[in-house]
BALOBA-1460 file (C-alpha; in Angstrom, 3 decimals):
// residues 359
<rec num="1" residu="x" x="-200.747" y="151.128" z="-38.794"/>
<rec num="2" residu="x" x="-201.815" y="151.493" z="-35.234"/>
<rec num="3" residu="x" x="-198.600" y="150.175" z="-34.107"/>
<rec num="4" residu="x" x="-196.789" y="152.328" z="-36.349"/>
<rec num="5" residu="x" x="-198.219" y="155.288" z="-34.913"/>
<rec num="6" residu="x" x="-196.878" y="154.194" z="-31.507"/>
<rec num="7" residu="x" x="-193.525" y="153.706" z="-32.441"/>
<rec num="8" residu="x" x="-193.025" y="157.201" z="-33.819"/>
<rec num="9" residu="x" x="-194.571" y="158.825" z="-31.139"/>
<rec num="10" residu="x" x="-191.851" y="156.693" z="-28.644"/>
<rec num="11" residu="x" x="-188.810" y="157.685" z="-30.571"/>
<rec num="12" residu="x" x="-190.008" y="161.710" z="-30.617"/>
<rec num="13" residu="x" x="-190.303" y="161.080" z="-27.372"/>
<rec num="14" residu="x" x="-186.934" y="159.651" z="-26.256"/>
<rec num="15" residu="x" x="-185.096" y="162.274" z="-28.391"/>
<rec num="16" residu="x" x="-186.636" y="165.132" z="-26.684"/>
<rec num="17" residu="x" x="-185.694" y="163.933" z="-23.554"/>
<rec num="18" residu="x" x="-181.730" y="163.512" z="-25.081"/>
<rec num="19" residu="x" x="-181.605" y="166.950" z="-26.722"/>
<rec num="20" residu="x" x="-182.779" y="168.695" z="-23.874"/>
<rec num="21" residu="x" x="-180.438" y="166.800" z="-21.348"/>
<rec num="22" residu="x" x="-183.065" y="165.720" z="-19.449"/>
<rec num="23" residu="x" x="-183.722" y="162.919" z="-17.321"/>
<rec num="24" residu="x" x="-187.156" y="161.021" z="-17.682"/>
<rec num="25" residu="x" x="-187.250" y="160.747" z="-14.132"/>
<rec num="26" residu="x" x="-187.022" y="164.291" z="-12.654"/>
<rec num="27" residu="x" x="-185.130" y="165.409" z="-9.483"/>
<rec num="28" residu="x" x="-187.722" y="166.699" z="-6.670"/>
<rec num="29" residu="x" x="-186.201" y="169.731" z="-5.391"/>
<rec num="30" residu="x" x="-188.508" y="172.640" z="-3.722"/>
<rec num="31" residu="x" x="-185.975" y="176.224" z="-3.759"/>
<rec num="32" residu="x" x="-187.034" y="176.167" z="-0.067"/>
<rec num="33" residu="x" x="-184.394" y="172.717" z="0.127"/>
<rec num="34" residu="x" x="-181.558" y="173.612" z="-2.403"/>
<rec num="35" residu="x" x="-178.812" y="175.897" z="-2.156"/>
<rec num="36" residu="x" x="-176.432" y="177.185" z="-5.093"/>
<rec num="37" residu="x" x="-172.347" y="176.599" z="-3.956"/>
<rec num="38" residu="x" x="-170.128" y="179.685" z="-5.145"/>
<rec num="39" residu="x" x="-166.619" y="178.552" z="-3.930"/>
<rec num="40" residu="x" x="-164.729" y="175.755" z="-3.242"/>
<rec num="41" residu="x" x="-161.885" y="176.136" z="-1.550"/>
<rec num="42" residu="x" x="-159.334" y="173.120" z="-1.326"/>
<rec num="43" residu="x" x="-156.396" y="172.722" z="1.222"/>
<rec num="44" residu="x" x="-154.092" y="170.147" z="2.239"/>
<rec num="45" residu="x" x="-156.055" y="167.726" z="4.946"/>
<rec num="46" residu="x" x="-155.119" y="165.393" z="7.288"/>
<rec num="47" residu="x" x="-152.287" y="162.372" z="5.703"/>
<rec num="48" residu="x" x="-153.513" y="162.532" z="2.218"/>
<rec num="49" residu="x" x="-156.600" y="164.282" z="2.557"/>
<rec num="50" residu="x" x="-157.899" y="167.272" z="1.193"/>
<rec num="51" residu="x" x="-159.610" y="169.485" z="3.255"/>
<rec num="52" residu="x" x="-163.033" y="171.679" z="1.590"/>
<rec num="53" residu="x" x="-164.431" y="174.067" z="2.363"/>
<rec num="54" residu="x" x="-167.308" y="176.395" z="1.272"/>
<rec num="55" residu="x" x="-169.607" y="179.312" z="2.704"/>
<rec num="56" residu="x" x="-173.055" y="178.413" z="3.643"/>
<rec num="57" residu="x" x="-175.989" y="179.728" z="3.000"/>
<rec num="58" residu="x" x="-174.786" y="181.559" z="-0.366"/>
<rec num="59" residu="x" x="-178.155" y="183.160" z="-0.737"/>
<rec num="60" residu="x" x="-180.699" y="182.804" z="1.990"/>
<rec num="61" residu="x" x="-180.788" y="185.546" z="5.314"/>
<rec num="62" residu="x" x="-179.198" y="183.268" z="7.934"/>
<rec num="63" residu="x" x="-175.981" y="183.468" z="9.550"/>
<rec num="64" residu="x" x="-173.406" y="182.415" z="7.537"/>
<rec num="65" residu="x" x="-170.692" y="180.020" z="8.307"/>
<rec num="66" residu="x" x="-168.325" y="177.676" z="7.037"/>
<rec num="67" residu="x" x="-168.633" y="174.307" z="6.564"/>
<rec num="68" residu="x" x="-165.299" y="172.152" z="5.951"/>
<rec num="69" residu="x" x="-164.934" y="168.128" z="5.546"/>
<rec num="70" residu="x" x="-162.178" y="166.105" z="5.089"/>
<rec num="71" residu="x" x="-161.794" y="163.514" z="2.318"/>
<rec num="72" residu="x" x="-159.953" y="161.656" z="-0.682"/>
<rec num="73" residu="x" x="-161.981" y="162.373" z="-3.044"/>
<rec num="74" residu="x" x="-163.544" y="165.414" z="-4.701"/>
<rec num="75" residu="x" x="-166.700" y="163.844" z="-5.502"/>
<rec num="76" residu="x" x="-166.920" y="162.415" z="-1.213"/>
<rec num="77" residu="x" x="-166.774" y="166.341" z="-0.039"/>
<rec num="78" residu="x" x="-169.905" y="167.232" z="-2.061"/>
<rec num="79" residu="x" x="-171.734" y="164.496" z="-0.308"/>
<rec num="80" residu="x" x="-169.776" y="165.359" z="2.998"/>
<rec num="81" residu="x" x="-171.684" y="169.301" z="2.569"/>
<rec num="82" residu="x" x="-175.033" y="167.507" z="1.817"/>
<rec num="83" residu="x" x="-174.746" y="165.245" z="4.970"/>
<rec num="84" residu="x" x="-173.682" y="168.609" z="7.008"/>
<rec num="85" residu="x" x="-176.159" y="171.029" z="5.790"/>
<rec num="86" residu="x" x="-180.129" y="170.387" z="6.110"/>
<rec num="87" residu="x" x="-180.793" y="172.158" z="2.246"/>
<rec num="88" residu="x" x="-178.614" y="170.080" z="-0.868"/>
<rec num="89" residu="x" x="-176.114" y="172.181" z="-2.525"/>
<rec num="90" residu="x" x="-175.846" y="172.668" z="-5.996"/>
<rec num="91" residu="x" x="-173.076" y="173.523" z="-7.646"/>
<rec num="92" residu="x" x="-174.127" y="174.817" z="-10.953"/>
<rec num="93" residu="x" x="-173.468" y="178.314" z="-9.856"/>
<rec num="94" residu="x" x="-169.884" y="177.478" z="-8.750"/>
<rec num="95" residu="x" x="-168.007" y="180.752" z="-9.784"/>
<rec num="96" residu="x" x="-164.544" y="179.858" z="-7.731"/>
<rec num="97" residu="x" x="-162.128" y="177.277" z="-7.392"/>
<rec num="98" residu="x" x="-159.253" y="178.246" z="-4.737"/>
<rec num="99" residu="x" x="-156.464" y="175.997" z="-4.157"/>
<rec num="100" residu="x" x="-153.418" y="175.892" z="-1.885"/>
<rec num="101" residu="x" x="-150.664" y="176.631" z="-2.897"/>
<rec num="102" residu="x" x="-149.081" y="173.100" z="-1.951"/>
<rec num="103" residu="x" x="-151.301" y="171.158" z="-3.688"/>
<rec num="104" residu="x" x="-150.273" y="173.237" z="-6.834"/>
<rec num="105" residu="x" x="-146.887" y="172.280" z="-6.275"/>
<rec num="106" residu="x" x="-147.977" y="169.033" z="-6.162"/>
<rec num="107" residu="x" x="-150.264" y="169.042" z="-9.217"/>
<rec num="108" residu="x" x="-153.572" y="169.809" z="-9.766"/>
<rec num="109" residu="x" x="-154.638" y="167.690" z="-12.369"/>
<rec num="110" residu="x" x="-156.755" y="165.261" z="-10.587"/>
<rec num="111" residu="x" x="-158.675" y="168.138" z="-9.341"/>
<rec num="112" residu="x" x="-159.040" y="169.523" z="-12.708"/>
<rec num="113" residu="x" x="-160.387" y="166.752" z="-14.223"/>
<rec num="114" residu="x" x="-162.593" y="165.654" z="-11.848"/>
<rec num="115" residu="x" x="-164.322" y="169.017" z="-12.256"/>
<rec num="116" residu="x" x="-164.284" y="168.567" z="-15.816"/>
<rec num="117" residu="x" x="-165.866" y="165.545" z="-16.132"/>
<rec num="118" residu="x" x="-168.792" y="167.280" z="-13.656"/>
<rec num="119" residu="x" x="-171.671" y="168.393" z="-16.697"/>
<rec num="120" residu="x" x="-172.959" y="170.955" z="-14.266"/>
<rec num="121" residu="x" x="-169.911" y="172.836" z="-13.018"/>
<rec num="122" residu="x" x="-169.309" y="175.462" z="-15.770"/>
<rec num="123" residu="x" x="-165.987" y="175.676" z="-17.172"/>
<rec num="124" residu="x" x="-165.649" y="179.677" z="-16.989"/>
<rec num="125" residu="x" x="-164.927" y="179.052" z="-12.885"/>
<rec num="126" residu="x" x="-162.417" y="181.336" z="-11.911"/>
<rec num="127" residu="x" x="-159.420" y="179.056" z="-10.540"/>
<rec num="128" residu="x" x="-156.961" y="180.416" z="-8.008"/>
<rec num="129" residu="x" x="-153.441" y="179.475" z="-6.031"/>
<rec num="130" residu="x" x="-153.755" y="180.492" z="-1.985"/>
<rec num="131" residu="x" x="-151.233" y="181.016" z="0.013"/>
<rec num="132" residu="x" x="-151.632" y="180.488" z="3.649"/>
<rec num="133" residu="x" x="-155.133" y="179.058" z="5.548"/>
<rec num="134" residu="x" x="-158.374" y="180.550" z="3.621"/>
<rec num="135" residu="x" x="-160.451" y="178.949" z="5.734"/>
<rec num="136" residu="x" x="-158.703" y="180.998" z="8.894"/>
<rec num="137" residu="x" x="-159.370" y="184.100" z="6.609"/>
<rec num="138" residu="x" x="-162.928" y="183.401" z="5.780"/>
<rec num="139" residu="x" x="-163.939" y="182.729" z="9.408"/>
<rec num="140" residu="x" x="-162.399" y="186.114" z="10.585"/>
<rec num="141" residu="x" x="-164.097" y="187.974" z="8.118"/>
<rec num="142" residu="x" x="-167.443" y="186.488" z="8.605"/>
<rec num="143" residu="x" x="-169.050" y="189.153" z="11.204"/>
<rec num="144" residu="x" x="-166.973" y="192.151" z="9.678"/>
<rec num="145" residu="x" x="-167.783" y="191.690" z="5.827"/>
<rec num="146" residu="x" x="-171.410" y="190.760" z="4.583"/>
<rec num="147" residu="x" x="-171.958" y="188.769" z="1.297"/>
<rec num="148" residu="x" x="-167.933" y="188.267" z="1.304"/>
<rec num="149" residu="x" x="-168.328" y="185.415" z="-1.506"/>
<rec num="150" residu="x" x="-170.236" y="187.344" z="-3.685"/>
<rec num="151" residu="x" x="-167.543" y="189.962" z="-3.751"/>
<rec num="152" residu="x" x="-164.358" y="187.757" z="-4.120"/>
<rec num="153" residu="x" x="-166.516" y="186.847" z="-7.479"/>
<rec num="154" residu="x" x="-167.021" y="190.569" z="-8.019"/>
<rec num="155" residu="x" x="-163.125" y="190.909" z="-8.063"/>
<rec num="156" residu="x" x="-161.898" y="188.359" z="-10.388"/>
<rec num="157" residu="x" x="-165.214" y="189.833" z="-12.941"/>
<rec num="158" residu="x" x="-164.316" y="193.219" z="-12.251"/>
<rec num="159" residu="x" x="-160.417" y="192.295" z="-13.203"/>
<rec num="160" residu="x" x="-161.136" y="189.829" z="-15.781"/>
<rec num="161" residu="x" x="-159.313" y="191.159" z="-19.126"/>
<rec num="162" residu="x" x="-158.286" y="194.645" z="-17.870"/>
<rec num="163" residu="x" x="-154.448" y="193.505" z="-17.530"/>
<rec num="164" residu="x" x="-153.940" y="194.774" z="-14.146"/>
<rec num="165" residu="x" x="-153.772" y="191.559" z="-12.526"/>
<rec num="166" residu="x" x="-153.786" y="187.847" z="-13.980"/>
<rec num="167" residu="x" x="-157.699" y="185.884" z="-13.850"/>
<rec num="168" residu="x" x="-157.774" y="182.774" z="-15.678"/>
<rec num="169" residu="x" x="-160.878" y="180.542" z="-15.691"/>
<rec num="170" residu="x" x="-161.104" y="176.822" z="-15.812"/>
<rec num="171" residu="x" x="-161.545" y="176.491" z="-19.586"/>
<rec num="172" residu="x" x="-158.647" y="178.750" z="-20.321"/>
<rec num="173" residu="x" x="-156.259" y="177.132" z="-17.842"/>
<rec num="174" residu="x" x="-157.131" y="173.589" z="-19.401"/>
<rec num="175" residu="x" x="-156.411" y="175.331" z="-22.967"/>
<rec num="176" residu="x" x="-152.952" y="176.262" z="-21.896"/>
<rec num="177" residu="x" x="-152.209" y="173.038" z="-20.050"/>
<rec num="178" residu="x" x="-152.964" y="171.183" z="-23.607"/>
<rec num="179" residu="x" x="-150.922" y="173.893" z="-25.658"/>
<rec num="180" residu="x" x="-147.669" y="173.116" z="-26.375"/>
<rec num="181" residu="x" x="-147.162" y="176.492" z="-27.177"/>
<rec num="182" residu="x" x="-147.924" y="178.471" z="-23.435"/>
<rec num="183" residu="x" x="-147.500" y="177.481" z="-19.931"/>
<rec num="184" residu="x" x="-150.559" y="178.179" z="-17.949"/>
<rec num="185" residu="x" x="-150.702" y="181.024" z="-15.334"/>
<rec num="186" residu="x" x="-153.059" y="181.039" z="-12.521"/>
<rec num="187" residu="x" x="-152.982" y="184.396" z="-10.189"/>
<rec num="188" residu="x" x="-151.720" y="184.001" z="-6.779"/>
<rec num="189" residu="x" x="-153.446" y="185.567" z="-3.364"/>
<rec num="190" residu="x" x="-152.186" y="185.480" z="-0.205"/>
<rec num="191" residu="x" x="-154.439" y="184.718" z="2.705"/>
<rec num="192" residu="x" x="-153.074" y="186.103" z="6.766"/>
<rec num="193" residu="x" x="-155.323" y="186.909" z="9.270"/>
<rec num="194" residu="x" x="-157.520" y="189.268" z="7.997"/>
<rec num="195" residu="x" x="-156.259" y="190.160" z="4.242"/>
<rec num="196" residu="x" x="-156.406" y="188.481" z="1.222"/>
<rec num="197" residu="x" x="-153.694" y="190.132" z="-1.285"/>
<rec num="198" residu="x" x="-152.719" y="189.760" z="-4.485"/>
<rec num="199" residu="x" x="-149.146" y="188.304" z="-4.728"/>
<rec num="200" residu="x" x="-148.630" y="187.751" z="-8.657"/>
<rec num="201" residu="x" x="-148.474" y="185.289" z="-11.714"/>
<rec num="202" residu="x" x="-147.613" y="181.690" z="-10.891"/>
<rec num="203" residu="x" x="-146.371" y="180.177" z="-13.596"/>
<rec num="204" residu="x" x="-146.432" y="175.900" z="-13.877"/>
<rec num="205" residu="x" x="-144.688" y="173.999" z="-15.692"/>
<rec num="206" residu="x" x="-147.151" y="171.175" z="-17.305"/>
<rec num="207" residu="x" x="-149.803" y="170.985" z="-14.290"/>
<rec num="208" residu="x" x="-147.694" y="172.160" z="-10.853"/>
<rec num="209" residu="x" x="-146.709" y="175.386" z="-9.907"/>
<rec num="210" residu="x" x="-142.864" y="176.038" z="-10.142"/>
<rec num="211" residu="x" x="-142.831" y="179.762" z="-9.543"/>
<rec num="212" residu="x" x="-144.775" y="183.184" z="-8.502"/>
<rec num="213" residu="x" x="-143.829" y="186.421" z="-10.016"/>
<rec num="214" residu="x" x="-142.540" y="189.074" z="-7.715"/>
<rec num="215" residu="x" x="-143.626" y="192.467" z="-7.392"/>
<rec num="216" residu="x" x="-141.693" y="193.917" z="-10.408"/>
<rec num="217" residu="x" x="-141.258" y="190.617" z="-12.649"/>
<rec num="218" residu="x" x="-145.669" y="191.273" z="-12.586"/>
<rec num="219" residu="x" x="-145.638" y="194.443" z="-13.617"/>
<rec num="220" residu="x" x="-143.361" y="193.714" z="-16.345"/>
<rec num="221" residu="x" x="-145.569" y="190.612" z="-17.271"/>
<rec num="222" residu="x" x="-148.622" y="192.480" z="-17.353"/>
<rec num="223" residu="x" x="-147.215" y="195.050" z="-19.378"/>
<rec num="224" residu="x" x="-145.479" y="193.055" z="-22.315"/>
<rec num="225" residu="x" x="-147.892" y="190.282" z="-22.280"/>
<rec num="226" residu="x" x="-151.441" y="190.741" z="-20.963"/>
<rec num="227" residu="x" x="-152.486" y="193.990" z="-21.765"/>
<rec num="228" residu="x" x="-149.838" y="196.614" z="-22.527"/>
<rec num="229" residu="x" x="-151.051" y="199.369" z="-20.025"/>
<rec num="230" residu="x" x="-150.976" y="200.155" z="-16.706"/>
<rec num="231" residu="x" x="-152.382" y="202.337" z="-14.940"/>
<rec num="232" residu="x" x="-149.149" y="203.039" z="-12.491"/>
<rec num="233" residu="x" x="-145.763" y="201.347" z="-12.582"/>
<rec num="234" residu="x" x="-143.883" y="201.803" z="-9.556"/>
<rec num="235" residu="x" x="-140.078" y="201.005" z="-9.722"/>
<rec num="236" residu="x" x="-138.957" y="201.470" z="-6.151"/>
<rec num="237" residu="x" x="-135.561" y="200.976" z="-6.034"/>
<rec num="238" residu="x" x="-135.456" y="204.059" z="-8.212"/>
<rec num="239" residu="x" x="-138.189" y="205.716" z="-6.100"/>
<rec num="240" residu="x" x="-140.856" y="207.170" z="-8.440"/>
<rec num="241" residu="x" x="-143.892" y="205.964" z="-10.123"/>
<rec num="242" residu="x" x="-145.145" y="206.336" z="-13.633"/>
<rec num="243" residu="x" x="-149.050" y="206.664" z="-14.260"/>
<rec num="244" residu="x" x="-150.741" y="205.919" z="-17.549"/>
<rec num="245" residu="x" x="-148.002" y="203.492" z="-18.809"/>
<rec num="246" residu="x" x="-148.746" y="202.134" z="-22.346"/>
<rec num="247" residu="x" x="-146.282" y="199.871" z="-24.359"/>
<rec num="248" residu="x" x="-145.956" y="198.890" z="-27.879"/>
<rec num="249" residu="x" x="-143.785" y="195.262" z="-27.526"/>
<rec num="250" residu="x" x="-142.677" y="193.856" z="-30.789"/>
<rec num="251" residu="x" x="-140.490" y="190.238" z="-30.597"/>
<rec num="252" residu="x" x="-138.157" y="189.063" z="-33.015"/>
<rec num="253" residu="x" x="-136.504" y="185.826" z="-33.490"/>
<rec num="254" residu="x" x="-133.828" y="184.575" z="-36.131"/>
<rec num="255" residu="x" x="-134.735" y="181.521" z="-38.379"/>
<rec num="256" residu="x" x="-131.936" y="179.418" z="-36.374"/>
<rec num="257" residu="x" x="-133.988" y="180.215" z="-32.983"/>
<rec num="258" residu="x" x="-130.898" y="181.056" z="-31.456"/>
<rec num="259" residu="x" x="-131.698" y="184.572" z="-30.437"/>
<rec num="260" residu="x" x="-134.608" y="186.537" z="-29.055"/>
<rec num="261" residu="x" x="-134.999" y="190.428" z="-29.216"/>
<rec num="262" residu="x" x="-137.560" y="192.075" z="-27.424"/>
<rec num="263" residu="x" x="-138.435" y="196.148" z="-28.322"/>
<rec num="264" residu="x" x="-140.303" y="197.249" z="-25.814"/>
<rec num="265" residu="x" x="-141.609" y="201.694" z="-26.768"/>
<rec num="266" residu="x" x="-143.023" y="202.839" z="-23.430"/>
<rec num="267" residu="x" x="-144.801" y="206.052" z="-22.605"/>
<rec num="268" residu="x" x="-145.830" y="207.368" z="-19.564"/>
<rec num="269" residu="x" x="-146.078" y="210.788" z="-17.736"/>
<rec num="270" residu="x" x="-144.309" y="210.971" z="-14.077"/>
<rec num="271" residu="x" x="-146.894" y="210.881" z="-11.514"/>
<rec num="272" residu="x" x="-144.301" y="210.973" z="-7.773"/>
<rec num="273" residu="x" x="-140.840" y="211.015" z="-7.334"/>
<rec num="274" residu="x" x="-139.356" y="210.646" z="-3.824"/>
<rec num="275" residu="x" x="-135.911" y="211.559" z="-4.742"/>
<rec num="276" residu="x" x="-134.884" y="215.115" z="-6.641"/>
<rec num="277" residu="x" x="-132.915" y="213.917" z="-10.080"/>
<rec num="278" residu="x" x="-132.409" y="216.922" z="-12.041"/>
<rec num="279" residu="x" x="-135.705" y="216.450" z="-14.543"/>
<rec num="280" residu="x" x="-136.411" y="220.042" z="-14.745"/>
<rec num="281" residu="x" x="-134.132" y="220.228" z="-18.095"/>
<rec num="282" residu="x" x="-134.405" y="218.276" z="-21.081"/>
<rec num="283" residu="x" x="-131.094" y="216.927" z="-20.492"/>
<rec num="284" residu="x" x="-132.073" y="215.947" z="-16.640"/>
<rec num="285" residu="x" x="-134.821" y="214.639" z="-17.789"/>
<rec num="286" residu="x" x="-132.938" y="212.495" z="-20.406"/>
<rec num="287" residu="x" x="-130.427" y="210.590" z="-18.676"/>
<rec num="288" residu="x" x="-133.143" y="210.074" z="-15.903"/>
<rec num="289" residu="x" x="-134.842" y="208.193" z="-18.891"/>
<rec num="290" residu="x" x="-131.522" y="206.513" z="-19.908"/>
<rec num="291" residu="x" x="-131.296" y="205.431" z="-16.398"/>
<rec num="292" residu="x" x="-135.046" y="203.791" z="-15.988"/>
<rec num="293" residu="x" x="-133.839" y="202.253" z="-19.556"/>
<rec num="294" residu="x" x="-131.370" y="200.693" z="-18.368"/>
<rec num="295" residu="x" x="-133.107" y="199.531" z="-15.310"/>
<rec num="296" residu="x" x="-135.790" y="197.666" z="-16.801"/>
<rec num="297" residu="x" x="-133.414" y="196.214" z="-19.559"/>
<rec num="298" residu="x" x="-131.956" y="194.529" z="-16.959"/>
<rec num="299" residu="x" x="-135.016" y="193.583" z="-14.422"/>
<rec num="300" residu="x" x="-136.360" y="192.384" z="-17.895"/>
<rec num="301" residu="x" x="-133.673" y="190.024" z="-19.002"/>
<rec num="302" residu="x" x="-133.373" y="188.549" z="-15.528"/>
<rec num="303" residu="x" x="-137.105" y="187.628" z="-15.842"/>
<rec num="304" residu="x" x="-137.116" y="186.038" z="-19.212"/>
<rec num="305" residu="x" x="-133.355" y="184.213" z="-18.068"/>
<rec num="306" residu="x" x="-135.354" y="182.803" z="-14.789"/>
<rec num="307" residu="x" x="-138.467" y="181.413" z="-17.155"/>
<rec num="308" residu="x" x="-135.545" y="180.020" z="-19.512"/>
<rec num="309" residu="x" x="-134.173" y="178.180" z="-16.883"/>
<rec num="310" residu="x" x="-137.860" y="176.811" z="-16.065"/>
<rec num="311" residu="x" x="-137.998" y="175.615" z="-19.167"/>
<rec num="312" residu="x" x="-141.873" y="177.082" z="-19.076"/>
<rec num="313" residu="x" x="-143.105" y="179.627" z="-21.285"/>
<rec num="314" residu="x" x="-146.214" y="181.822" z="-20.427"/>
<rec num="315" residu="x" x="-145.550" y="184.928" z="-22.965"/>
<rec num="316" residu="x" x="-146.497" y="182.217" z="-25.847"/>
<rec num="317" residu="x" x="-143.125" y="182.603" z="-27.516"/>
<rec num="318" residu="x" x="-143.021" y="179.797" z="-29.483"/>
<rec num="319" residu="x" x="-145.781" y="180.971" z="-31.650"/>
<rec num="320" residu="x" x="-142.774" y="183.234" z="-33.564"/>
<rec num="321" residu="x" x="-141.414" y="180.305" z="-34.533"/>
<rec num="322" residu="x" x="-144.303" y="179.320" z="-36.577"/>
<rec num="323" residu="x" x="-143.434" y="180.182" z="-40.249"/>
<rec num="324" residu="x" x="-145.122" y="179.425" z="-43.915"/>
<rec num="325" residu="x" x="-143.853" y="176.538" z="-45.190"/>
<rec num="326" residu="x" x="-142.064" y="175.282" z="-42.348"/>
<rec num="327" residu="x" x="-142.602" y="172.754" z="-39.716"/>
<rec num="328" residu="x" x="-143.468" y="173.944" z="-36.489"/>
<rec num="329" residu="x" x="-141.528" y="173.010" z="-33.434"/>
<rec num="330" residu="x" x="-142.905" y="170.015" z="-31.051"/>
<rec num="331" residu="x" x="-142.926" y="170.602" z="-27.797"/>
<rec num="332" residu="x" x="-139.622" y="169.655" z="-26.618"/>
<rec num="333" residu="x" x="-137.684" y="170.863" z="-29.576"/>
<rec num="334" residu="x" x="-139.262" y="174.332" z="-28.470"/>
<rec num="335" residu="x" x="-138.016" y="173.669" z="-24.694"/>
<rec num="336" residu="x" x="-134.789" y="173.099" z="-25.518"/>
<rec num="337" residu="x" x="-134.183" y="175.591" z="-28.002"/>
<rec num="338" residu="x" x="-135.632" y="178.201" z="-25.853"/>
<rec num="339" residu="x" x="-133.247" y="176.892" z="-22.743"/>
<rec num="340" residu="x" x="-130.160" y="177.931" z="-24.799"/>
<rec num="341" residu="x" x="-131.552" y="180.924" z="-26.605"/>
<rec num="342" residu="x" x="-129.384" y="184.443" z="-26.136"/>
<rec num="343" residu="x" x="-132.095" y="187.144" z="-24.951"/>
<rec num="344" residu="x" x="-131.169" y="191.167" z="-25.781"/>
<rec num="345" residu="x" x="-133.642" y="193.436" z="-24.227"/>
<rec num="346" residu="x" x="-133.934" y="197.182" z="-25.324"/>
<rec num="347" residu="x" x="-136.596" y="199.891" z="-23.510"/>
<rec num="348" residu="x" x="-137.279" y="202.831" z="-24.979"/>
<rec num="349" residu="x" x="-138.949" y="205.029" z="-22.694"/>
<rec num="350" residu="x" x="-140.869" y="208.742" z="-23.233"/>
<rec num="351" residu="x" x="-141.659" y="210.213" z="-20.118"/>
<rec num="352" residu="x" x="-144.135" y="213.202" z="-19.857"/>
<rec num="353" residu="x" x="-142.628" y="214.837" z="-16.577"/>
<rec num="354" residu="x" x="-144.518" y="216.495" z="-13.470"/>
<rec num="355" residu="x" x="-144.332" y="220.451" z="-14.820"/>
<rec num="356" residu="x" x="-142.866" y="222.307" z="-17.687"/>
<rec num="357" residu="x" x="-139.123" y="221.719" z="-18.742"/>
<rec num="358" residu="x" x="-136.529" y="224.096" z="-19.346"/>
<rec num="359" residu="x" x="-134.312" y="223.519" z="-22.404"/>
């Protein structure tokens, strides 16, 4: 009975330490000698290298700086920072993953699931493309901006789901890599001298990036896709801006999947103009309208013709071919079917102009 007693006790004992993830043998860490990593960001290295980087100390009142090691593996640079740095970094609070923008062309899916596979990175990381050397970008910013890390986090958070700009993190970026129904998007910065900018979208085709959206090919993204508002649209080559844009996008696509039709009802009010159009009248004002219309049908189609020819697909269109009783389309039937497909675009646009109009 004695023995009994013993036995249950050991097997409560071993499954507390397996539900709560625990190791029976605990790691020895005082705060004083540990130090949370926020970012990673990877470049191409030396050969075949890969060249990390991170900002040290995260948290801590000393001057920061950062510290950069080359290796093959993902797994060697975290040791590389420990051997470099007197307090062990931790990544659970990794909040960043920035990558170059030739490794993306490359493919990232080494990276990816190496990080994966890591059960105390979190998967809601934000992951980025970078143009140009980060590491030349952090280093000049280091005496002019305090806490810069903490803030590059603050911008993808403050961002995340508002539509103005694409933020993906880790676990959605691996959800549209398995789909066969998206191609994932990962936003695109630009790093020189002392700015880091926004540049757009890219777009990759299974896991390497195959193109970047330009300035008006984002705007329409963002608007028929993510979030179907922005707060200005600025079509240049026509020289004015709209403010408060909203759109109501509705697809449609025949049972043969041979053609696509995208509606696209957009209101907005006029918020500059840098040119003088007669849009003091209602007619002026109408074939002004006509004339964006026409515009954006066109910048439009051009934009869904370039992803055709990519064969990728980040607006999720092949969900409208999903239909009761009817076998969805596998993943190449749906690539080659949307290769060939005819496209008709059609805008129409409400504007609420500047001042009072004269009928």
């Amino acid at each position: 009975m004695k023995y009994k007693h013993i036995k249950i006790h050991f097997v409560i004992f071993v499954n507390i330490i397996f539900l709560s993830s625990c190791s029976p043998i605990p790691e020895k860490n005082l705060i004083e000698e540990i130090a949370p990593v926020t970012f990673w960001s990877i470049q191409k290295g030396e050969e075949e290298n890969y060249r990390m980087s991170t900002l040290i100390p995260p948290l801590v009142k000393e001057k920061k700086r950062l510290l950069t090691v080359q290796v093959d593996l993902l797994k060697e640079g975290m040791k590389g920072f420990n051997l470099k740095y007197y307090r062990e970094l931790k990544v659970g609070q990794l909040r960043m993953l920035l990558i170059s923008d030739e490794i993306a062309k490359e493919g990232i899916r080494p990276l990816i699931d190496t990080i994966l596979s890591d059960p105390d990175i979190s998967k809601r990381l934000y992951v980025a493309i970078v143009k140009g050397d980060f590491d030349e970008y952090i280093n000049s910013q280091l005496g002019a901006q305090e806490d810069l890390d903490y803030y590059l986090y603050r911008m993808f958070k403050h961002y995340e789901g508002q539509g103005k700009l694409t933020v993906v993190n880790l676990h959605q970026f691996m959800k549209m890599l398995h789909s066969p129904a998206n191609s994932p998007v990962v936003p695109v910065f630009e790093a020189s001298g002392g700015s880091f900018q926004y540049q757009g979208t890219g777009i990759f085709k299974n896991d390497k990036l195959i193109e970047t959206t330009n300035n008006m090919e984002e705007q329409i993204y963002q608007l028929i896709d993510n979030d179907h508002f922005l707060k200005y649209f600025a079509i240049r080559d026509l020289s004015f801006v709209l403010g408060h844009v909203t759109a109501d996008v509705n697809w449609y696509m025949d049972k043969t999947y041979s053609e696509l039709k995208l509606t696209v009802q957009l209101n907005g009010r006029l918020d500059e103009i840098a040119r003088e159009p007669n849009v003091l009248t209602q007619d002026g004002l109408s074939k002004f309208e006509t004339e964006i219309e026409l515009y954006l049908e066109e910048q439009t189609t051009q934009f869904l013709k370039k992803l055709q020819e990519n064969k990728v697909d980040p607006l999720q269109l092949r969900t409208y071919t999903l239909r009761p009783l009817s076998k969805p389309l596998n993943k190449e039937e749906w690539s080659n079917k949307w290769e060939q497909m005819e496209v008709t675009v059609d805008y129409d646009l409400n504007i609420q102009p500047l001042t009072d109009i004269k009928n």
